[in-house]
C-alpha positions in Angstrom: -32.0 -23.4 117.3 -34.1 -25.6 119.4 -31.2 -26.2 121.7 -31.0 -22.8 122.2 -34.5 -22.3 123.2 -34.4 -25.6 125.0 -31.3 -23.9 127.2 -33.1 -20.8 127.3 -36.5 -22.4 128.7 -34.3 -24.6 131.6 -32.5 -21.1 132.6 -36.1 -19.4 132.7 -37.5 -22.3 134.8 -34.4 -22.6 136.9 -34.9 -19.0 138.0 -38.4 -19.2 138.6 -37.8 -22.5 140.9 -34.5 -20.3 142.8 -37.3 -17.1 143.3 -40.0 -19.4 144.3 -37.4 -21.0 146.9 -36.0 -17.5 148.1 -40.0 -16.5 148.5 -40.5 -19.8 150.6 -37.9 -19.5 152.6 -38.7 -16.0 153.8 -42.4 -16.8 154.4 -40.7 -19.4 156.7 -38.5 -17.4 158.7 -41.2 -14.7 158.9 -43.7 -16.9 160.3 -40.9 -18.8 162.9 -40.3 -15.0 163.9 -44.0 -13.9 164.3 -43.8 -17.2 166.6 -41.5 -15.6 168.7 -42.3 -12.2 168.7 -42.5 -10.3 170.8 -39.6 -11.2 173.1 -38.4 -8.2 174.6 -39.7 -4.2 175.0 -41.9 -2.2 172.4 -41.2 1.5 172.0 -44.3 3.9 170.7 -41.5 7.0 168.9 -43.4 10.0 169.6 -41.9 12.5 167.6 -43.2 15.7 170.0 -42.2 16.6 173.8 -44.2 15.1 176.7 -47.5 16.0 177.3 -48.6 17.5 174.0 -51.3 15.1 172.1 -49.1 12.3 170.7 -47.6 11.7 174.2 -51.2 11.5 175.5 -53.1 8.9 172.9 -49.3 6.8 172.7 -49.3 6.5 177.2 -53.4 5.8 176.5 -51.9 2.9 173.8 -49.2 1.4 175.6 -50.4 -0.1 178.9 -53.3 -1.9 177.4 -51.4 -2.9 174.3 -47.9 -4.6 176.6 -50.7 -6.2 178.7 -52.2 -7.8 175.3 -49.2 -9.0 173.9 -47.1 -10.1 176.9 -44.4 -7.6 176.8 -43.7 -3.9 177.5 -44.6 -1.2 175.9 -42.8 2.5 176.0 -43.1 5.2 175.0 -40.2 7.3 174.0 -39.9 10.8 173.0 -37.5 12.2 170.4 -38.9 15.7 169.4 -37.4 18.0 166.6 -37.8 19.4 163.2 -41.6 19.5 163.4 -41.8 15.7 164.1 -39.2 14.6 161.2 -36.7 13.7 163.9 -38.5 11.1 165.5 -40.2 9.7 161.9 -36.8 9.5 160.6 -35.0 7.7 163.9 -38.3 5.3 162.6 -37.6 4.6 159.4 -34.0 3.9 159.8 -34.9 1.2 162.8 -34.5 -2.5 162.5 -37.8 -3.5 160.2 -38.4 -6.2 163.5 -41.9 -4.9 165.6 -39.9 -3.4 168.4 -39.8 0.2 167.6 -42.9 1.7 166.2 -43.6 6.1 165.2 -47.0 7.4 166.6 -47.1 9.6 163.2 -49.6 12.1 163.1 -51.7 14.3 160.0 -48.6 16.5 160.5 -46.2 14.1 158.0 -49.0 13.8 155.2 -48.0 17.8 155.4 -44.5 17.8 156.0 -44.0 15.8 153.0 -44.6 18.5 150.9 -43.7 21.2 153.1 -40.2 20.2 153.4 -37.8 20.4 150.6 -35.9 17.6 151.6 -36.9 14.4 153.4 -34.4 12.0 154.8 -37.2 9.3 154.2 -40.4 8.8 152.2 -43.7 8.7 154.4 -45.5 6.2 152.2 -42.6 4.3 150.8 -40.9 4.0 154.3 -43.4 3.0 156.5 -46.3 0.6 157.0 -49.4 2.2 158.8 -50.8 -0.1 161.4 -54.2 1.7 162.8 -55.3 5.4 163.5 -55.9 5.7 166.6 -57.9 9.2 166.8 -59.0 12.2 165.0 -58.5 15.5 167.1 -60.4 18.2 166.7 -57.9 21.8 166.8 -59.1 24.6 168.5 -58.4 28.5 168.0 -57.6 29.7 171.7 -56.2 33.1 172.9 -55.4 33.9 176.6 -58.4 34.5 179.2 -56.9 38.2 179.2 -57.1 39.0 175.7 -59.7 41.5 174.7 -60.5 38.9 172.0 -63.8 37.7 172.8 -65.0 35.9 169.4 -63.2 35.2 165.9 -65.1 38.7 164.0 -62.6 40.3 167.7 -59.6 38.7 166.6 -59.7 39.4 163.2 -60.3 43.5 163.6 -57.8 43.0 166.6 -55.1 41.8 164.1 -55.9 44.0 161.4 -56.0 47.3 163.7 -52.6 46.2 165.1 -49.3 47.8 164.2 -46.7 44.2 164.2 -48.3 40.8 162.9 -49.6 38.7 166.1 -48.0 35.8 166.9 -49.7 32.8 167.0 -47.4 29.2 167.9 -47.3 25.8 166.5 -46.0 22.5 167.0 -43.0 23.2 164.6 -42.7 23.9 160.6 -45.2 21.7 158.2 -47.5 20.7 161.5 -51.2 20.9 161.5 -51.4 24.0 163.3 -48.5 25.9 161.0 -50.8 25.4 157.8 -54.1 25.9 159.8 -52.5 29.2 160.5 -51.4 30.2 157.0 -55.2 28.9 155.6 -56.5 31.8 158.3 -54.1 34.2 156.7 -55.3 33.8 153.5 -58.6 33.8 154.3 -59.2 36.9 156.3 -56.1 38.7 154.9 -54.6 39.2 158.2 -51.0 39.3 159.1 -49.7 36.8 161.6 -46.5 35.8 163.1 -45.7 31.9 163.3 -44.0 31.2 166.4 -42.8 27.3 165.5 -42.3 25.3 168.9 -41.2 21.5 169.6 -44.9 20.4 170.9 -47.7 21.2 172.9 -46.2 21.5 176.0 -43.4 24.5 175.5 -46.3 26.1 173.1 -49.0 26.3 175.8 -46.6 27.3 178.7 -45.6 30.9 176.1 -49.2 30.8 175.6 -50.2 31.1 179.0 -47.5 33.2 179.7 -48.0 35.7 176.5 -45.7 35.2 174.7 -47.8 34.3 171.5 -51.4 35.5 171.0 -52.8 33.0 170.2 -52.7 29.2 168.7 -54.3 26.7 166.5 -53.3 24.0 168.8 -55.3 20.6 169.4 -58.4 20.2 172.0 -56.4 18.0 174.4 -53.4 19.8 175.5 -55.6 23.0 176.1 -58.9 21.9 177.2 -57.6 21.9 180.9 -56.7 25.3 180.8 -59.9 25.9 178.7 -62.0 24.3 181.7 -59.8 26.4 184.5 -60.7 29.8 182.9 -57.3 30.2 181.8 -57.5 30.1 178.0 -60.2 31.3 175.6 -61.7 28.8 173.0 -63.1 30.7 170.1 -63.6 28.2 167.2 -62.8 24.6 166.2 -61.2 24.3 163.0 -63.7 21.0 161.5 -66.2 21.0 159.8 -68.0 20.0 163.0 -68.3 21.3 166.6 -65.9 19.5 169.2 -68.2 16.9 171.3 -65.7 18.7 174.5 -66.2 22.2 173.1 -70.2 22.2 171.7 -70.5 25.4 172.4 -67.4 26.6 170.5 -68.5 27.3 166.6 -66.4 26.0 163.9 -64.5 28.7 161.4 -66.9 28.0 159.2 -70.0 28.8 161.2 -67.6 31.9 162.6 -67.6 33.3 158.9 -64.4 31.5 157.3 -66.8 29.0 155.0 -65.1 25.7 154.2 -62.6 25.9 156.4 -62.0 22.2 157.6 -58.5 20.9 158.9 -58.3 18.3 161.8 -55.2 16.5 163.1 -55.0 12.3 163.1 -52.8 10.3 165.4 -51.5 6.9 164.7 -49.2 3.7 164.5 -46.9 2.9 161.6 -44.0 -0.1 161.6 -40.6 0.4 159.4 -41.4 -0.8 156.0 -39.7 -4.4 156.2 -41.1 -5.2 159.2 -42.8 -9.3 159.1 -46.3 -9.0 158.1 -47.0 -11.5 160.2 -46.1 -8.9 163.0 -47.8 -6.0 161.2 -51.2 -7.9 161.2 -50.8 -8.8 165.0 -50.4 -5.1 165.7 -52.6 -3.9 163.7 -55.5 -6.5 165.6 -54.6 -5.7 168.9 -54.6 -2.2 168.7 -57.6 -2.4 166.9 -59.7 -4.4 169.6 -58.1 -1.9 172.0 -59.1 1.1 170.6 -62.8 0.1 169.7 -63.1 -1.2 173.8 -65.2 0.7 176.2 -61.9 2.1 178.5 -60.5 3.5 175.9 -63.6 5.4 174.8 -64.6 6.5 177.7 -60.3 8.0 177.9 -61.1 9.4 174.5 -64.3 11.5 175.3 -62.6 12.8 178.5 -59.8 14.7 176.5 -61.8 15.4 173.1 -60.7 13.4 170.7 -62.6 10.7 168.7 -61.1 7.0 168.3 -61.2 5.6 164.8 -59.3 2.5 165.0 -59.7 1.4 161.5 -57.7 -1.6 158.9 -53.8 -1.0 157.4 -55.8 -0.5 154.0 -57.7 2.1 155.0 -55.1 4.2 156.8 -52.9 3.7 154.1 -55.3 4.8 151.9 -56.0 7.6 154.2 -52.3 9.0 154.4 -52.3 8.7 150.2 -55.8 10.8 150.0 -54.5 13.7 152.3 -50.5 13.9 151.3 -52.5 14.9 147.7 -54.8 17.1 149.2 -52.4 19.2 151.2 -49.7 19.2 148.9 -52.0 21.4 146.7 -53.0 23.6 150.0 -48.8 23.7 150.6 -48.5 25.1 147.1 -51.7 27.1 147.4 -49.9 29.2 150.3 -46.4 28.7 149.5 -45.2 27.3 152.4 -41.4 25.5 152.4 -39.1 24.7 155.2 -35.8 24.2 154.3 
């Protein structure tokens, strides 16, 4: 009997020495890589088409960001499937600091808006840092008789086909912001889902949709040229580009309160030694005067806060749109 213990206790303590060994080793190599990185080009994925809101905080990102670490920084666009595409070409990259998703509020909804993922949002990737909060915006054409939201609303309901208003794609932001207005003033809408910002505001301009729920930035130069018509913001508070826009909740649709967040996550895996460099640098960045002052030029508000907390943020609002998803039976094959 004690033999047997005694044998049992030296395989116990061999396999604790053989785990500590393995865990020593790998803090090793991970801090001789962090030494090294990074030695060649960084890509920012932006899962959306060029010049839609991603493309514009990731170009914002990149130049300061190669400049602070040595090397260069891209930024590369693979659109599709309401931003899975690129998350996914993300989550199946080498875990090694070089390739890098500019993720958005619209895979917290995705998550549960999609019946089937090829990856897991929270399990599959490590936030770095948020760069910004973006207020949306309700905007129809300069021509539309539309002139307020109370406008649109009798507009839609006196009108023999559902309007068609346009998002980014299936699960985005702007696809449940525009199912929440459904159900709210029981009108009947047509989503028009698009690859981004910039083939949505071109069919906007052009009339092919009616309106859309679309961020501040890719529509506040048209809003400035007289081209499109801002009605409300969809926060809780006013846009500091737009103040004299009301929200949907001053506009009569109380409690309404959906905004869209842009930031930086690494392939789970990747060194953490490299994850907290990142993190830092983009950080310091993003909390600098330049970047600010780019900020406040295209409406959007830089955060710039810790792994934790963005982690904890992406948690907090999978839960809390799950519910809404389920609320308004939403699902994308």
């Amino acid at each position: 009997m004690f033999n047997a213990v005694s044998k049992d206790a030296i395989k116990t303590r061999r396999r604790t020495l053989l785990t500590l060994a393995v865990a020593a080793t790998c803090l090793s190599a991970n801090l001789a890589y962090a030494q090294t990185w990074p030695s060649k080009t960084i890509s920012l994925v932006v899962p959306f088409p060029a010049g839609g809101t991603t493309d514009v905080l990731a170009r914002a990102l990149a130049e300061p960001l190669g400049k602070a670490l040595g090397q260069a920084v891209i930024v590369e666009s693979k659109p599709g499937a309401g931003a899975t595409l690129g998350a996914d070409y993300v989550a199946k990259s080498q875990p090694n600091g070089y390739t890098l998703l500019v993720g958005a509020v619209h895979h917290t909804i995705a998550t549960s808006v999609y019946k089937k993922l090829p990856y897991d949002f929270q399990k599959d990737f490590a936030p770095l840092t948020t760069i910004a909060l973006v207020p949306n915006v309700l905007v129809v054409s300069s021509a539309s008789p539309a002139k307020d939201v109370a406008g649109l609303i009798s507009m839609a309901k006196a009108a023999t086909e559902p309007m068609a208003y346009g998002s980014n794609g299936n699960g985005t932001a702007q696809h449940l912001i525009g199912t929440q207005f459904q159900n709210l003033t029981g009108v009947k809408l047509l989503h028009v889902p698009y690859k981004g910002s910039g083939p949505l505001t071109v069919d906007l301009l052009g009339g092919q949709v009616a309106m859309s729920f679309d961020t501040v930035t890719p529509v506040l130069p048209h809003i400035q040229a007289g081209k499109l018509r801002p009605l409300a913001v969809t926060t809780a508070k006013r846009s500091s580009a737009l103040p004299d826009v009301p929200t949907l909740d001053e506009a009569g649709l109380k409690g309404f309160n959906i905004g869209t967040w842009f930031g930086v996550l690494a392939p789970v895996g990747t060194p953490k030694e490299v994850q907290a460099r990142l993190s830092a640098e983009m950080v310091k960045i993003i909390h600098s005067p330049d970047f600010k002052a780019q900020m406040a030029k295209i409406g959007a508000e830089p955060v710039g806060n810790s792994q934790v907390e963005m982690g904890k943020q992406i948690a907090d609002e999978t839960e809390k749109f799950a519910k809404l998803v389920k609320d308004s039976n939403i699902t994308v094959e």
